[in-house]
C-alpha positions in Angstrom: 22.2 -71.8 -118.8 22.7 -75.2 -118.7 25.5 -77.1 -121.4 25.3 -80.8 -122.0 28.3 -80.2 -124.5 31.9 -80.9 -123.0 33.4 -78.1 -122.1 37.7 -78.0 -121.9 38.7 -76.6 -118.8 42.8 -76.5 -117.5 43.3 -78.4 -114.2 43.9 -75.0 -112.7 40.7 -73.9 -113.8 39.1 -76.6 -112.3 40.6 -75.7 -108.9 39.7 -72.4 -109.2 36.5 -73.8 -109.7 36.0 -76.0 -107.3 37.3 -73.4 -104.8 34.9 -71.2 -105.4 32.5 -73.9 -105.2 33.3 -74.5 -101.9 33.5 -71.0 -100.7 29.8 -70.2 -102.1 28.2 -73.8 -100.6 30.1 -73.2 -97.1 28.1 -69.5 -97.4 24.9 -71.2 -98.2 25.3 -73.5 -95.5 25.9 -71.0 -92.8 22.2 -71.2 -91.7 20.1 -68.8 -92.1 16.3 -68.5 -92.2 14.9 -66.5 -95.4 12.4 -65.2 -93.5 14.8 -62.9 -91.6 16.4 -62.2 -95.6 16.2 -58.4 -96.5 15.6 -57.9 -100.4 19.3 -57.3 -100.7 20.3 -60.7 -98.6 17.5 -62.8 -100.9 18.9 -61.2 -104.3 22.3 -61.9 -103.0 21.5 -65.5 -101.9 19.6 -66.3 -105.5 22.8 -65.0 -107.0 24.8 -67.5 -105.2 22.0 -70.1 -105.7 22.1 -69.6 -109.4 26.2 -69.1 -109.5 26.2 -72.8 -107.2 23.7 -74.4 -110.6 26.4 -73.2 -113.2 29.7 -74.0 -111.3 28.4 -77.5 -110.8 27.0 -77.9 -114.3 30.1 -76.6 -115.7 32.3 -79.4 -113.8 30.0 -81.9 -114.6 30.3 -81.3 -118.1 34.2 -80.7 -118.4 37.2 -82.2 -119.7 40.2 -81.6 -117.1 43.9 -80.8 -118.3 43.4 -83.5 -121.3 44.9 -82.0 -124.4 43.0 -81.8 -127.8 45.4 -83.7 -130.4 48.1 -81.6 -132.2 46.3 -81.4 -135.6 46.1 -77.6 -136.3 42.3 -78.1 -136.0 40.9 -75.5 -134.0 38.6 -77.1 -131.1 38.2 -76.0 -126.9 41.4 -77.0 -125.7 43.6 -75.5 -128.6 45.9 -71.9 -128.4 44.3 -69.7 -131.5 46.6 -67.5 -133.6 44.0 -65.4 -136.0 44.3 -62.5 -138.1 41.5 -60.2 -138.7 41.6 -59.9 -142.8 42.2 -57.1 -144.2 44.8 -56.0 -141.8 48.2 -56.8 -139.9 46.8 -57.5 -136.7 46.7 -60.9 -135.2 45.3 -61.9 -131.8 46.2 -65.4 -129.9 43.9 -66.7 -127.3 42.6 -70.0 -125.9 39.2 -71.5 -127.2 37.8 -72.7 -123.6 35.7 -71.8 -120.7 35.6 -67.9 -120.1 34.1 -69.2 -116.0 38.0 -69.6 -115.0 41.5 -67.4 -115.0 43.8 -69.0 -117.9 47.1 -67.2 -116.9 47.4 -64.1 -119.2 45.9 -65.3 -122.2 42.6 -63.9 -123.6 39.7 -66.5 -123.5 37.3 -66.9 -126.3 34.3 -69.4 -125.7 33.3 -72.1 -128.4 29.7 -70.3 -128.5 31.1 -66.8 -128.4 30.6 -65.4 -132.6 34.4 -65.8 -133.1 34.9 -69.2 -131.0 31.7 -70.7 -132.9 33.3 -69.5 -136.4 36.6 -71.1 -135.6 36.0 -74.3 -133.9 36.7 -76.7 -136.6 39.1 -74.5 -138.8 42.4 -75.5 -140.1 45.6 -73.4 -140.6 45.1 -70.9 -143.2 41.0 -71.5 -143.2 38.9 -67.9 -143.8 36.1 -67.7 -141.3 33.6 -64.8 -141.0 31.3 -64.0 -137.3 29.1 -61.4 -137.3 29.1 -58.9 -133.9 26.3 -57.2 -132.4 26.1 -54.2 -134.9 25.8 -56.3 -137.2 28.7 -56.1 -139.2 31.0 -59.2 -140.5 34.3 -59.8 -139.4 36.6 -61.7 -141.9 39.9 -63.6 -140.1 42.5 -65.9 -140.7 43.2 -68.9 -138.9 47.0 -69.0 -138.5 48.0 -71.7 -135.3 46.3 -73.8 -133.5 48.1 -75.3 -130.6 47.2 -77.4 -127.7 47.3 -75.4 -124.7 50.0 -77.3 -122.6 52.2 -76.9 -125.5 52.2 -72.9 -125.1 54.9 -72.1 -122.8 54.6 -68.2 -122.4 51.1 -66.7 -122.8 50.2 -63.6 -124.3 49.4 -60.8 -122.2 45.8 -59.4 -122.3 45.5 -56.6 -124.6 45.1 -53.2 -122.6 42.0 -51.7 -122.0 
């Protein structure tokens, strides 16, 4: 799946990233012929082949450790504080690139059903997503805060 959108990825990330990168190509490049490849060893290798394509697309298409403005408008880049309607509970998680670790805090993509329904809300904004039952889900946008600006993450929820 290739992305021609930017993507917003911490500097971290992009480490981790790059990284693994490296550690996949340095495997590729060990020399090998595929001829002597068992099924397994040819599955495995297209893995990495295919894993190689999205690592580099994703870099190429990414914005590094540069903060969204502070204008409560949620966009990849921003902390999200939502509450599902119709109850007390809220969740807070970053609206980037699920491909790399972002400390403790949950990780919602910009084309997941929730990221999509939230990129461009403002504070107090009602969005709806649907899931894969089929059944809506009303929330509340409450915050939206740059990432760099969150200085203790919240832990993933159990489970």
């Amino acid at each position: 799946m290739t992305s021609s959108s930017p993507i917003w990825l911490t500097t971290h990330a992009r480490a981790q990233l790059e990284a693994e990168l490296a550690e996949l190509l340095a495997v590729e490049n060990a020399g090998h012929t595929e001829a002597a490849d068992t099924q397994d060893q040819f599955a495995a290798r297209h893995q990495r082949q295919n894993r190689i394509a999205h690592i580099r697309n994703l870099l190429s298409n990414a914005v590094f450790g540069e903060d969204p403005p502070d204008d409560g408008i949620a966009e990849p880049g921003m902390v999200l504080t939502i509450r599902y309607d119709g109850t007390d509970d809220t969740e807070t998680f970053l609206l980037g690139s699920r491909d790399a670790e972002h400390s403790n805090l949950e990780v919602y993509s910009p084309d997941s059903p929730l990221g999509a329904a939230l990129t461009g809300a403002r504070r107090g904004e009602q969005r709806s997503y649907r899931v894969p039952n089929g059944t809506e889900i009303a929330v509340t946008l409450l915050e939206a805060v740059p990432y760099s600006q969150t200085v203790t993450a919240a832990p993933r929820p159990a489970g």
